[in-house]
mmJSON file of the N, C-alpha and C atoms, coordinates in Angstrom:
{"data_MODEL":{"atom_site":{
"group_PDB":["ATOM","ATOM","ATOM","ATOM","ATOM","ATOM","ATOM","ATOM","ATOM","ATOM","ATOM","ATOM","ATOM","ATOM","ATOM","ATOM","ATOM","ATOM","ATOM","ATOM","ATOM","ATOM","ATOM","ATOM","ATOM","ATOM","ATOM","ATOM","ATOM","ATOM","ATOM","ATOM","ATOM","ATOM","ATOM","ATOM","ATOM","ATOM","ATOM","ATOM","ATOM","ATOM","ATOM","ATOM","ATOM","ATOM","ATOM","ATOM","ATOM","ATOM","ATOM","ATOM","ATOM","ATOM","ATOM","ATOM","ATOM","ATOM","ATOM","ATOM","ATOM","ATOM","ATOM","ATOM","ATOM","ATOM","ATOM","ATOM","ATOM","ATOM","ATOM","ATOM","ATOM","ATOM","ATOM","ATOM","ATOM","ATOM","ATOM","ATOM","ATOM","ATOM","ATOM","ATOM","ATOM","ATOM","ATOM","ATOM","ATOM","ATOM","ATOM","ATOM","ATOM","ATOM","ATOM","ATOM","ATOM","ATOM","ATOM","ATOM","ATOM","ATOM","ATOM","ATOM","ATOM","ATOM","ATOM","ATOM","ATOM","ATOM","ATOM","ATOM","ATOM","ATOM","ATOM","ATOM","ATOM","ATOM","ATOM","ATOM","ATOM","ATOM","ATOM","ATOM","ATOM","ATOM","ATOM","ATOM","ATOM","ATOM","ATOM","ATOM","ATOM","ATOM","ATOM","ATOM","ATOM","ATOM","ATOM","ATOM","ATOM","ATOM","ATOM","ATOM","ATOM","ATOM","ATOM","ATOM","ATOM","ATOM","ATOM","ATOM","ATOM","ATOM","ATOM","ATOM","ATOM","ATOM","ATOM","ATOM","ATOM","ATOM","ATOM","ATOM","ATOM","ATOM","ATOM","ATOM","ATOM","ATOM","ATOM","ATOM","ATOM","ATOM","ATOM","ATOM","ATOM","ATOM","ATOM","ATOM","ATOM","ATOM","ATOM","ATOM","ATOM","ATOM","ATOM","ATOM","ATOM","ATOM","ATOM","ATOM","ATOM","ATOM","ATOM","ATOM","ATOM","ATOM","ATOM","ATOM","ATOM","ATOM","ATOM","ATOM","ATOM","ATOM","ATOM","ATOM","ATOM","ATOM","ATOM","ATOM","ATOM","ATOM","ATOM","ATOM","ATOM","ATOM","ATOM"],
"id":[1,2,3,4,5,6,7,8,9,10,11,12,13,14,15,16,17,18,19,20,21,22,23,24,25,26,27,28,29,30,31,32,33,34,35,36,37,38,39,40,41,42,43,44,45,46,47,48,49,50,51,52,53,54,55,56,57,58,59,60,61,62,63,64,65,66,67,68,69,70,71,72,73,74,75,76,77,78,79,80,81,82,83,84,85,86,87,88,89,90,91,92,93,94,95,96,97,98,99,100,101,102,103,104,105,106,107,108,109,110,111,112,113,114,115,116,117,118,119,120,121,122,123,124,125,126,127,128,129,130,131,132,133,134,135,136,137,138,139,140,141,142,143,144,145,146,147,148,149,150,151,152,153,154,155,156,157,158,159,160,161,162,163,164,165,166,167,168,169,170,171,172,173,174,175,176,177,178,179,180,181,182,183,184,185,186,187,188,189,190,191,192,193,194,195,196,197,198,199,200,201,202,203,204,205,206,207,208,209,210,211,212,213,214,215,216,217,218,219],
"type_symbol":["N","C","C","N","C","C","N","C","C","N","C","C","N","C","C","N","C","C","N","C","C","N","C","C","N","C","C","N","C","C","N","C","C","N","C","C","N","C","C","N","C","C","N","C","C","N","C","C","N","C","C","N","C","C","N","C","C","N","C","C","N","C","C","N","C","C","N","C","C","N","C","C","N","C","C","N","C","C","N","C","C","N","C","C","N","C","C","N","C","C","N","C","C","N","C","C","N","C","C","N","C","C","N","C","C","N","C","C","N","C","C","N","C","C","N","C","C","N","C","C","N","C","C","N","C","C","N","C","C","N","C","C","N","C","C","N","C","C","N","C","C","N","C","C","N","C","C","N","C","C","N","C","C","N","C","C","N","C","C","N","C","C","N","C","C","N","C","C","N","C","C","N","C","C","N","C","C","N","C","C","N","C","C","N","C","C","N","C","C","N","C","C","N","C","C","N","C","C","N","C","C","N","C","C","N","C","C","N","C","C","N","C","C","N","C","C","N","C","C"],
"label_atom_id":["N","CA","C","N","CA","C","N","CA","C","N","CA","C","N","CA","C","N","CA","C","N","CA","C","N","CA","C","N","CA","C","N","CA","C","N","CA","C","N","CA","C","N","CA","C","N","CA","C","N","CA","C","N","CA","C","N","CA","C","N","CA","C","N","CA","C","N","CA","C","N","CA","C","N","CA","C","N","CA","C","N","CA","C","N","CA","C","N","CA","C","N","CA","C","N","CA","C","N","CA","C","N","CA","C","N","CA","C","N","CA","C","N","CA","C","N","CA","C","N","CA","C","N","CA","C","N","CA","C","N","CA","C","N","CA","C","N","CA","C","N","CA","C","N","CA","C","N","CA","C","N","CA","C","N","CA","C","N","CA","C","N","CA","C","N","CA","C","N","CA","C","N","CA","C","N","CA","C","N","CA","C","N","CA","C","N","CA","C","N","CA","C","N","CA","C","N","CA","C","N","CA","C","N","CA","C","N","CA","C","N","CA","C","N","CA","C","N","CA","C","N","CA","C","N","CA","C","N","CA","C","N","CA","C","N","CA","C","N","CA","C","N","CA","C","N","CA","C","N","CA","C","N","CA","C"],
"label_alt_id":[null,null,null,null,null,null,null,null,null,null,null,null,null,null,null,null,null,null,null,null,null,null,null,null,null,null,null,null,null,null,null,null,null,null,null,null,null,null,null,null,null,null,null,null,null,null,null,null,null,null,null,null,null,null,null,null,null,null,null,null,null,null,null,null,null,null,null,null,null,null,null,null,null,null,null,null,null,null,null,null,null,null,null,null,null,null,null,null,null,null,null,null,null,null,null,null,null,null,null,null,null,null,null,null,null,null,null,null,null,null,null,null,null,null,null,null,null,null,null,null,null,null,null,null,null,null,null,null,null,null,null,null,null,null,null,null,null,null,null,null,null,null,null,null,null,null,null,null,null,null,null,null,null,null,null,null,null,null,null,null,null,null,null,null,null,null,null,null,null,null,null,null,null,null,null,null,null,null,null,null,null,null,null,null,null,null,null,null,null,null,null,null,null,null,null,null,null,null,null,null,null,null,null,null,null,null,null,null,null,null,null,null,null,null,null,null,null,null,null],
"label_comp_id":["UNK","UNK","UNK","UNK","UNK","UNK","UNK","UNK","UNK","UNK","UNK","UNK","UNK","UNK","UNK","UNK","UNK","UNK","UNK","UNK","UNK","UNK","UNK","UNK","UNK","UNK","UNK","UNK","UNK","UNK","UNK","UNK","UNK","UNK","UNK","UNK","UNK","UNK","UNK","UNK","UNK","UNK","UNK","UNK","UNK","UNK","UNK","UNK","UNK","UNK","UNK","UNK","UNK","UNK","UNK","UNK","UNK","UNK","UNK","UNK","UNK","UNK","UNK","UNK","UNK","UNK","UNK","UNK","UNK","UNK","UNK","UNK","UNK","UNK","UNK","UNK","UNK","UNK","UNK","UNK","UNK","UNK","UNK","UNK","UNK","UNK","UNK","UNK","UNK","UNK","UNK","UNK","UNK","UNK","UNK","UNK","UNK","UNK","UNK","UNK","UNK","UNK","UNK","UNK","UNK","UNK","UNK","UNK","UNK","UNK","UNK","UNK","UNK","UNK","UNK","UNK","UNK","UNK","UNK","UNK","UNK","UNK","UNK","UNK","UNK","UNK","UNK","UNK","UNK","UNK","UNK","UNK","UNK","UNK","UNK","UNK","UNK","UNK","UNK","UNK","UNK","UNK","UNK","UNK","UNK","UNK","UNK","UNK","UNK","UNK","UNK","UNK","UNK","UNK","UNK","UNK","UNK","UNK","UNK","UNK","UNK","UNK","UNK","UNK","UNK","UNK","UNK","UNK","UNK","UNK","UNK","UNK","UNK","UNK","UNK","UNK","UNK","UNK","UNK","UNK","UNK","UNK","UNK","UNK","UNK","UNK","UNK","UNK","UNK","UNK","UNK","UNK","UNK","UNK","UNK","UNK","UNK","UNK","UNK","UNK","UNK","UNK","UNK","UNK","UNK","UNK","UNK","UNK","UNK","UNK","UNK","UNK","UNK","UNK","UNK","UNK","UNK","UNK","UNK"],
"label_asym_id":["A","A","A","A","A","A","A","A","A","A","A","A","A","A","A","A","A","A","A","A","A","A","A","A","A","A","A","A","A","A","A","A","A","A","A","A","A","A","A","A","A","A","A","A","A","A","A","A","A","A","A","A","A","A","A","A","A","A","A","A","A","A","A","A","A","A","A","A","A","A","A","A","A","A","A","A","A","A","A","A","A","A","A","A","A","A","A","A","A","A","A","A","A","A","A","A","A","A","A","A","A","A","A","A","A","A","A","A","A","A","A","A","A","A","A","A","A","A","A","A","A","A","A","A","A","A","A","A","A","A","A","A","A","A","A","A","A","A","A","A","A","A","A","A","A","A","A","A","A","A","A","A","A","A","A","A","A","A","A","A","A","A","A","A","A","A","A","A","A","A","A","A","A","A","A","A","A","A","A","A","A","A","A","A","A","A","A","A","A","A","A","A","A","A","A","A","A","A","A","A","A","A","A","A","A","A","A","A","A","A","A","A","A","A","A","A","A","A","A"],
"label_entity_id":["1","1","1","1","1","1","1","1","1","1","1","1","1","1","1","1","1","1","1","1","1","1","1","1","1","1","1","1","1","1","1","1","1","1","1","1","1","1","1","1","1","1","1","1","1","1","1","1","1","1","1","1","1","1","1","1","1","1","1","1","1","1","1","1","1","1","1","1","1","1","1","1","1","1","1","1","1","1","1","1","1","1","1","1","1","1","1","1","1","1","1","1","1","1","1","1","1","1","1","1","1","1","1","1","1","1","1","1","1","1","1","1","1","1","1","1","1","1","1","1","1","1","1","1","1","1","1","1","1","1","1","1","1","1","1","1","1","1","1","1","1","1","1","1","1","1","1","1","1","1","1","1","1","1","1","1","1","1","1","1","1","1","1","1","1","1","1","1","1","1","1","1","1","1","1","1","1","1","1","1","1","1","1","1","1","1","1","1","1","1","1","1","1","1","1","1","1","1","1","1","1","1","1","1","1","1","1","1","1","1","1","1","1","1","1","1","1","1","1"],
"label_seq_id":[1,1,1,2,2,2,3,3,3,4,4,4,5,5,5,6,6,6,7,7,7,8,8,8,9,9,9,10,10,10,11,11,11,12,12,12,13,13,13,14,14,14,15,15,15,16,16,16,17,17,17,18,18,18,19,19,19,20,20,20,21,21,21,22,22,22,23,23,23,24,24,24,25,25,25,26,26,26,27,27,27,28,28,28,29,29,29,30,30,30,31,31,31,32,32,32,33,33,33,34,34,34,35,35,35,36,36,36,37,37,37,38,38,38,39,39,39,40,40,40,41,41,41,42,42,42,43,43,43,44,44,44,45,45,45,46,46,46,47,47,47,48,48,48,49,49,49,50,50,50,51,51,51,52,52,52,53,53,53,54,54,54,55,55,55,56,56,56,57,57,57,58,58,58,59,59,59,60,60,60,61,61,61,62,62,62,63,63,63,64,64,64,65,65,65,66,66,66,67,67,67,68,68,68,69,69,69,70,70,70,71,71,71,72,72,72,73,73,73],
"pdbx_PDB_ins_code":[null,null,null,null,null,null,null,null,null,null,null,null,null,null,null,null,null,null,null,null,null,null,null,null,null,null,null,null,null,null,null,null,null,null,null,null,null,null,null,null,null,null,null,null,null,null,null,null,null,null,null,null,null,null,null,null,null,null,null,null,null,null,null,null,null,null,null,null,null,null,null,null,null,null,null,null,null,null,null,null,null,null,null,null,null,null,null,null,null,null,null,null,null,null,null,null,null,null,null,null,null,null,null,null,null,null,null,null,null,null,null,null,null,null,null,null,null,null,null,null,null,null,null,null,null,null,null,null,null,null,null,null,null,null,null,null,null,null,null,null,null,null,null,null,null,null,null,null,null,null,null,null,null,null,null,null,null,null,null,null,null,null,null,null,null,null,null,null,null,null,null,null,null,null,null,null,null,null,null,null,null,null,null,null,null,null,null,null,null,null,null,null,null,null,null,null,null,null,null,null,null,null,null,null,null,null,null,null,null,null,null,null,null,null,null,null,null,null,null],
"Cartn_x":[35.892,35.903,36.316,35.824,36.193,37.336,38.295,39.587,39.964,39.338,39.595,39.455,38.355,37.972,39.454,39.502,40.78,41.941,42.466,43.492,42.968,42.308,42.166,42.326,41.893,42.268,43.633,44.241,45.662,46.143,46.078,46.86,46.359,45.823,45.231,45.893,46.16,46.795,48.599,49.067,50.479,50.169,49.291,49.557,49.764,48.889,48.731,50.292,51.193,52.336,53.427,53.301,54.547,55.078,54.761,55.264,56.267,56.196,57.17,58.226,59.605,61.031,60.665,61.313,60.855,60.679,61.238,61.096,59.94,59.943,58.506,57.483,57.326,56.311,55.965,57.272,56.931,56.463,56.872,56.016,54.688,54.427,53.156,52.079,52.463,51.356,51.376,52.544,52.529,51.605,51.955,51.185,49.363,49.395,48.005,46.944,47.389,47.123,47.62,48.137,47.793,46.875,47.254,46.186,44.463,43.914,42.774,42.237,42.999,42.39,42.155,41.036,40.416,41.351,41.523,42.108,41.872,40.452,40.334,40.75,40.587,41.127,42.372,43.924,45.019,45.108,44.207,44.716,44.361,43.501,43.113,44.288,44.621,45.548,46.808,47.026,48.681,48.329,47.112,46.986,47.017,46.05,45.969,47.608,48.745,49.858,50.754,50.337,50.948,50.765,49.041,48.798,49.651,50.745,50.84,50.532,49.792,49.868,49.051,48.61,48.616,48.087,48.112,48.336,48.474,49.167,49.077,50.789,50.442,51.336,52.513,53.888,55.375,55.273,54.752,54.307,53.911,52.409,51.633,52.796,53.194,54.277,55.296,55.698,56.801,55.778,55.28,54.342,53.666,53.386,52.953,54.286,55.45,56.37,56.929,57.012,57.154,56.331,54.794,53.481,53.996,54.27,55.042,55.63,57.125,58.235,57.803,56.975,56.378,56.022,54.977,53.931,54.812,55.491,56.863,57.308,57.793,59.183,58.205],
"Cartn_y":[-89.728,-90.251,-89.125,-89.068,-87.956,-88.149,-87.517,-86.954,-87.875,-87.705,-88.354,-90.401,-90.603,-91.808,-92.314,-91.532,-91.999,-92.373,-91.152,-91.223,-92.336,-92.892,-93.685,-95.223,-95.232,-96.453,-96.918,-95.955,-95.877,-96.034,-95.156,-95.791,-97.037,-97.882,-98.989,-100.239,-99.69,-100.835,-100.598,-99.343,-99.352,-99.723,-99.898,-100.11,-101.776,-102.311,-103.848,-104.302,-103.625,-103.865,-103.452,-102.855,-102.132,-103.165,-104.214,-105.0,-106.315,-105.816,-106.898,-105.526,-106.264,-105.256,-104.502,-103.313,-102.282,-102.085,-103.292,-103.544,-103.657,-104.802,-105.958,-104.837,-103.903,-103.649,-102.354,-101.638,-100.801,-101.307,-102.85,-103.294,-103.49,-104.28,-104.575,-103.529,-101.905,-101.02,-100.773,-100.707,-100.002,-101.168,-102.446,-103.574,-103.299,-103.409,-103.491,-101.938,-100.765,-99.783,-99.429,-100.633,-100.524,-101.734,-102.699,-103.697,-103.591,-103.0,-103.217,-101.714,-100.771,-99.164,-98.73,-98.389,-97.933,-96.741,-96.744,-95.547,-94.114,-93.914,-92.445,-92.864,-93.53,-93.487,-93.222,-93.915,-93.631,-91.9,-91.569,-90.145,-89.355,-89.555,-88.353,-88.937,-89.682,-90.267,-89.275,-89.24,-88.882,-87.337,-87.144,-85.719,-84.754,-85.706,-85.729,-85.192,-85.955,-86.053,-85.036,-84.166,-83.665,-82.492,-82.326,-80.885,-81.02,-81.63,-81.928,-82.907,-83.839,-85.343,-85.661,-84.179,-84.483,-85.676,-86.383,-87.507,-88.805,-88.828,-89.761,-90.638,-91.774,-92.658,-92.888,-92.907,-92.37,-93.824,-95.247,-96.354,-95.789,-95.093,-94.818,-93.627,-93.096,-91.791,-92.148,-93.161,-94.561,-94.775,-95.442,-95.73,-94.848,-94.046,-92.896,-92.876,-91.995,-92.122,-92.786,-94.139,-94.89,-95.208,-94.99,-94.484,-93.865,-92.507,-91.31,-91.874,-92.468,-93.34,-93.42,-94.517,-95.444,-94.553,-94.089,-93.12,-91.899,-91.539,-90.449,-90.94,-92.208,-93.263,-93.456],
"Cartn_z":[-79.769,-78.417,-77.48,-76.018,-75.341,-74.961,-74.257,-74.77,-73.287,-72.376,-70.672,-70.927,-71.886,-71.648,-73.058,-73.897,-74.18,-73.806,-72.919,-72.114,-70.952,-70.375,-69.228,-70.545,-71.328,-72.216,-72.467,-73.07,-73.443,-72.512,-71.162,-70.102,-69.376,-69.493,-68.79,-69.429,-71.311,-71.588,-71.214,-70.969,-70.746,-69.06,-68.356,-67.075,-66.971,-67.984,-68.253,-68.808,-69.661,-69.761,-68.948,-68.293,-67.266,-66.761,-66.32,-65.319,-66.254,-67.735,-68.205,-68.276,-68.746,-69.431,-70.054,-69.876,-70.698,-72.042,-72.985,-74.51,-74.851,-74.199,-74.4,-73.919,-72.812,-72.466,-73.513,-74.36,-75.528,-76.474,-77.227,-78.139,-77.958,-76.695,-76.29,-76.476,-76.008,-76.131,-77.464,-78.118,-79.326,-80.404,-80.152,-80.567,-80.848,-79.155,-79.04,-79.837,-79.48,-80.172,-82.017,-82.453,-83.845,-83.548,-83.543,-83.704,-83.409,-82.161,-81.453,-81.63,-81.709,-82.217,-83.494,-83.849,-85.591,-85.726,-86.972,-87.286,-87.128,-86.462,-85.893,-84.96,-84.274,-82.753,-82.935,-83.369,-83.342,-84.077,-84.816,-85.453,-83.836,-83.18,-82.391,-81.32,-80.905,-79.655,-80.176,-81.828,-82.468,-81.873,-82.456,-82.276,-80.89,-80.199,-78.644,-77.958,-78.083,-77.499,-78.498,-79.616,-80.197,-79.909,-78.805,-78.409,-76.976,-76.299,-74.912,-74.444,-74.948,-74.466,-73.009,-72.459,-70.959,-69.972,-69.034,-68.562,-69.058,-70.181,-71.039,-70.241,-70.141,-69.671,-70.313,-69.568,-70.887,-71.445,-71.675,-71.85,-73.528,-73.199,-74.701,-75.212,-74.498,-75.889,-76.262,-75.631,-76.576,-77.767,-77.265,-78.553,-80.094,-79.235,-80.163,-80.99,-80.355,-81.116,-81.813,-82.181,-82.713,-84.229,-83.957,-84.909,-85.69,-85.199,-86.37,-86.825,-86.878,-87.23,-88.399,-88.09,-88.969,-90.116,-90.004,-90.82,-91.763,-90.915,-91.856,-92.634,-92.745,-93.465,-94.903],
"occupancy":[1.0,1.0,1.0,1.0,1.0,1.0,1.0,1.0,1.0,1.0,1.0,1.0,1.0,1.0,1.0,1.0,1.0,1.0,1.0,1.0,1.0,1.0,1.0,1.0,1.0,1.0,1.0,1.0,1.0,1.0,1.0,1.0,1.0,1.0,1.0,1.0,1.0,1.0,1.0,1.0,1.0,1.0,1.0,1.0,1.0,1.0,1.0,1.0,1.0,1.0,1.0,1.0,1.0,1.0,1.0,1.0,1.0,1.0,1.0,1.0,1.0,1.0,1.0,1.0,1.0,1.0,1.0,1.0,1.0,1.0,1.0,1.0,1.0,1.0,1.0,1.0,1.0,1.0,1.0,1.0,1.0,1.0,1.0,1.0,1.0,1.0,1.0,1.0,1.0,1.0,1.0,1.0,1.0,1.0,1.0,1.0,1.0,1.0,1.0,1.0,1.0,1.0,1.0,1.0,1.0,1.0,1.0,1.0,1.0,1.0,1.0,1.0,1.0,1.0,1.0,1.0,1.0,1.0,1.0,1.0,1.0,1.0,1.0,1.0,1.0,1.0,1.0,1.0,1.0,1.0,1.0,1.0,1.0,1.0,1.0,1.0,1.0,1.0,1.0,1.0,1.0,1.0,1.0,1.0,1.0,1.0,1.0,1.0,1.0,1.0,1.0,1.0,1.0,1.0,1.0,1.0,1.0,1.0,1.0,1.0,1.0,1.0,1.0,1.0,1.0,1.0,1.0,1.0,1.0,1.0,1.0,1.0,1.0,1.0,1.0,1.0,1.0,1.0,1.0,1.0,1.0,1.0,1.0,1.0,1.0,1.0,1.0,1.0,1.0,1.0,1.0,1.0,1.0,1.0,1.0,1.0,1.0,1.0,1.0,1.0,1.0,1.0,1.0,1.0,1.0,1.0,1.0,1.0,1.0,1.0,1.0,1.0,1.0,1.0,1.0,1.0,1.0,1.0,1.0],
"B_iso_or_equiv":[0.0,0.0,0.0,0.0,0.0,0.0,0.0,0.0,0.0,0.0,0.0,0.0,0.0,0.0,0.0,0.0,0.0,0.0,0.0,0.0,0.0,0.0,0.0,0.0,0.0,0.0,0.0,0.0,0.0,0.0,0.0,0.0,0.0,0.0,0.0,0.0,0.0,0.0,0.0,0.0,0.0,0.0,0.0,0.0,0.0,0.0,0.0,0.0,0.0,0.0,0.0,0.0,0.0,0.0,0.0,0.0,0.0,0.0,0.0,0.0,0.0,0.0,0.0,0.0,0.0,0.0,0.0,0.0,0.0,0.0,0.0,0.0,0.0,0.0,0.0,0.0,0.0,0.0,0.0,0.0,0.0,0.0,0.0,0.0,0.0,0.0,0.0,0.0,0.0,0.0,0.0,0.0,0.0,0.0,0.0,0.0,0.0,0.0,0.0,0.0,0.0,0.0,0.0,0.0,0.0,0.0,0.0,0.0,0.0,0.0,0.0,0.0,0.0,0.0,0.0,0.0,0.0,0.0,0.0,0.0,0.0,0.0,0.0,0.0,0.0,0.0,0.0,0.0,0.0,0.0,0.0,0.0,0.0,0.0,0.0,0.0,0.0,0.0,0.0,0.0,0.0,0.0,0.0,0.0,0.0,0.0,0.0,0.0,0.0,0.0,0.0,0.0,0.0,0.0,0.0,0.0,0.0,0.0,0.0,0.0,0.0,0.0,0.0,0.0,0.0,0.0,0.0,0.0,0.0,0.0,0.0,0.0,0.0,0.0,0.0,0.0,0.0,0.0,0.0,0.0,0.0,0.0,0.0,0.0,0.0,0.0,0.0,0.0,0.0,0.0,0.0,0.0,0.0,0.0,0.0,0.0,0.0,0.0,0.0,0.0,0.0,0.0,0.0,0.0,0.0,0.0,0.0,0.0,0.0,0.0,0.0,0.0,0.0,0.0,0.0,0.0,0.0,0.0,0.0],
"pdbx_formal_charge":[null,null,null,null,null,null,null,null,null,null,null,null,null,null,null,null,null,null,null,null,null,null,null,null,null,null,null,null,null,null,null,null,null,null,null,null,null,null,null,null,null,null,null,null,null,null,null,null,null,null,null,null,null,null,null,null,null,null,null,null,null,null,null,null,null,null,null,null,null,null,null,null,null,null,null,null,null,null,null,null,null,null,null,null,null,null,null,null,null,null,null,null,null,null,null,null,null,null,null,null,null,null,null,null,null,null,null,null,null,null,null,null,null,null,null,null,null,null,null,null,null,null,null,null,null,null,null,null,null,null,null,null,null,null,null,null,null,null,null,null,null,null,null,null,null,null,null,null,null,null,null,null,null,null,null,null,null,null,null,null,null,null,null,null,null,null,null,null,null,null,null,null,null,null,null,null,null,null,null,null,null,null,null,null,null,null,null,null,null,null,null,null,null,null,null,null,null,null,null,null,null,null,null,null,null,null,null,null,null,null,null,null,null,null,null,null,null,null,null],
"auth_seq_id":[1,1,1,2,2,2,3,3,3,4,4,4,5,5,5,6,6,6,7,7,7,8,8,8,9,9,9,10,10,10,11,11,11,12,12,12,13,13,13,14,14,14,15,15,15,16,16,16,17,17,17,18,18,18,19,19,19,20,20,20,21,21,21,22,22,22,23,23,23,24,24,24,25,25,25,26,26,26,27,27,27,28,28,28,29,29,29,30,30,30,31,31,31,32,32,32,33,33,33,34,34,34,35,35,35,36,36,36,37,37,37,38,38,38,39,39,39,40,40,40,41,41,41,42,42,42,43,43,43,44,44,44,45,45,45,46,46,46,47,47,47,48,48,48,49,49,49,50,50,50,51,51,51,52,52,52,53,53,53,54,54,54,55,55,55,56,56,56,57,57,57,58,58,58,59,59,59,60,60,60,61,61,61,62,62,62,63,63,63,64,64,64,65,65,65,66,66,66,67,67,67,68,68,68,69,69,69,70,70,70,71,71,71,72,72,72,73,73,73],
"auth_comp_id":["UNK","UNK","UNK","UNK","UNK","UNK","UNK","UNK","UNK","UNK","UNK","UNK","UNK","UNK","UNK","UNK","UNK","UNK","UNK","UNK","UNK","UNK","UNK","UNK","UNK","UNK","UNK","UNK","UNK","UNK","UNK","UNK","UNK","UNK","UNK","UNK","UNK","UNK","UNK","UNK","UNK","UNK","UNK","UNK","UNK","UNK","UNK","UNK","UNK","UNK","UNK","UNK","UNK","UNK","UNK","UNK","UNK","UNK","UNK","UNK","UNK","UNK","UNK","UNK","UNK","UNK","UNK","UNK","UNK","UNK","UNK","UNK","UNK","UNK","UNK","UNK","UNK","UNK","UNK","UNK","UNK","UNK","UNK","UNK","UNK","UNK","UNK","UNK","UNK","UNK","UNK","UNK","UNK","UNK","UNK","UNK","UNK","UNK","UNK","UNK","UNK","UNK","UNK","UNK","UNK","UNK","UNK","UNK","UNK","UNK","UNK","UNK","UNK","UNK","UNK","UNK","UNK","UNK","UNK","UNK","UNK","UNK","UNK","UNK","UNK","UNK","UNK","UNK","UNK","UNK","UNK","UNK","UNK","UNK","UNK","UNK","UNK","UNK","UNK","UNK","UNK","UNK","UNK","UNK","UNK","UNK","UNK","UNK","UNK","UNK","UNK","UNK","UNK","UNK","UNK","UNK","UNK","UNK","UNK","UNK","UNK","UNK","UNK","UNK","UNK","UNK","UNK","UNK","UNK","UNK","UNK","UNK","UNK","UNK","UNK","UNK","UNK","UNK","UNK","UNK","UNK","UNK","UNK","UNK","UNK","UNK","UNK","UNK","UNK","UNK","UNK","UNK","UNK","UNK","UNK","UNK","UNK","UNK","UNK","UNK","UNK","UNK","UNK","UNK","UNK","UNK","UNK","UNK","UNK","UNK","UNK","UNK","UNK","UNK","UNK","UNK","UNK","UNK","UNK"],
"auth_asym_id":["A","A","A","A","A","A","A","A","A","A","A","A","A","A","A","A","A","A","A","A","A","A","A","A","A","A","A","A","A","A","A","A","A","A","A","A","A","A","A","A","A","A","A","A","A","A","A","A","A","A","A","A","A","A","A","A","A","A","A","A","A","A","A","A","A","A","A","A","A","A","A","A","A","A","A","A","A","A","A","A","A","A","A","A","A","A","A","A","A","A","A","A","A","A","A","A","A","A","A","A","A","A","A","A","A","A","A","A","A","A","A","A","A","A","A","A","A","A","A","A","A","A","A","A","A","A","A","A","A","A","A","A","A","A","A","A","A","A","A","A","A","A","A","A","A","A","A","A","A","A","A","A","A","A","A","A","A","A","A","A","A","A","A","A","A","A","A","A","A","A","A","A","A","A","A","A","A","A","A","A","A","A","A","A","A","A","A","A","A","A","A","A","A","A","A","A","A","A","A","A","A","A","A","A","A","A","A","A","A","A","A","A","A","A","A","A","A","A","A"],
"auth_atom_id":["N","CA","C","N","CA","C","N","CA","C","N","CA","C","N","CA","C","N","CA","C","N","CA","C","N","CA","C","N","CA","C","N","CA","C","N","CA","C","N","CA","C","N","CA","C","N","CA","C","N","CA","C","N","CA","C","N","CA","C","N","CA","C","N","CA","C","N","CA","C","N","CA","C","N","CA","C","N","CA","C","N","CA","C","N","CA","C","N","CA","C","N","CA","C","N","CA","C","N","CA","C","N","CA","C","N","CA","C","N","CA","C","N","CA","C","N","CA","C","N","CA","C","N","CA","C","N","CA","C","N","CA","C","N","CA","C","N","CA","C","N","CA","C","N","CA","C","N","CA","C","N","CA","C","N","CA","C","N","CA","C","N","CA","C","N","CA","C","N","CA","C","N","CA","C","N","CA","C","N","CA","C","N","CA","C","N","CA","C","N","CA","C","N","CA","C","N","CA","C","N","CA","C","N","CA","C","N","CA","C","N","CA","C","N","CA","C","N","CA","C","N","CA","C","N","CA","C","N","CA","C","N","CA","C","N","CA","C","N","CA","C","N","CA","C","N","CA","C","N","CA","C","N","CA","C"],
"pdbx_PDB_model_num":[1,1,1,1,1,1,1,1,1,1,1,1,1,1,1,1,1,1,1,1,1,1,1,1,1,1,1,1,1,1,1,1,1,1,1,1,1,1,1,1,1,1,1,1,1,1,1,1,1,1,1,1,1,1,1,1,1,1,1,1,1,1,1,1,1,1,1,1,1,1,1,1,1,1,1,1,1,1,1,1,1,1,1,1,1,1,1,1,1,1,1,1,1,1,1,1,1,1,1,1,1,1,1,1,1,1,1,1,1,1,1,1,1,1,1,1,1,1,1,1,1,1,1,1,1,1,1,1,1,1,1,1,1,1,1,1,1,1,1,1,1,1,1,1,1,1,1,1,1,1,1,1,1,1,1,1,1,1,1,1,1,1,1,1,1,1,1,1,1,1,1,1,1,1,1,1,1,1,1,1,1,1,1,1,1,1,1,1,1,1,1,1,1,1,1,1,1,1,1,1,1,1,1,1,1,1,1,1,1,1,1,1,1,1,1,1,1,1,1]
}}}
C-alpha cells in the first residue's frame, strides 16, 4: 500500500477515536488496526513508524507501540 494512503487511514481511524478518554480512544485504534488490517498491512504500518513514523497520528504510535508489546512477549 502507498505509504501516504496508509498514513491518511491510520490517522482517520485515531481521528474517529480522539474524541472519547484517552484509554478508550488507545484501545479503540489499537483494536480496530489488529482487527480490520491484514497482516501486511500492520507489518508495513510497524515498519513505516520504525523508519520515523512521519505524520502518523500520536493516537496510531500508541498503538503501534503496544503491537510490538505484544509481538516481543
Amino acid at each position: 500500500m502507498d505509504a501516504d494512503k496508509m498514513v491518511r487511514q491510520a490517522n482517520q481511524i485515531a481521528e474517529y477515536f480522539k474524541v472519547y478518554p484517552q484509554a478508550r480512544a488507545e484501545e479503540g485504534v489499537e483494536g480496530h488496526i489488529r482487527k480490520f488490517w491484514e497482516p501486511r498491512m500492520r507489518a508495513q504500518l510497524l515498519e513505516y513508524a520504525a523508519n520515523g513514523g512521519a505524520g502518523l497520528h500520536p493516537l496510531v504510535l500508541t498503538a503501534i507501540e503496544s503491537i510490538r508489546a505484544d509481538q516481543a512477549a
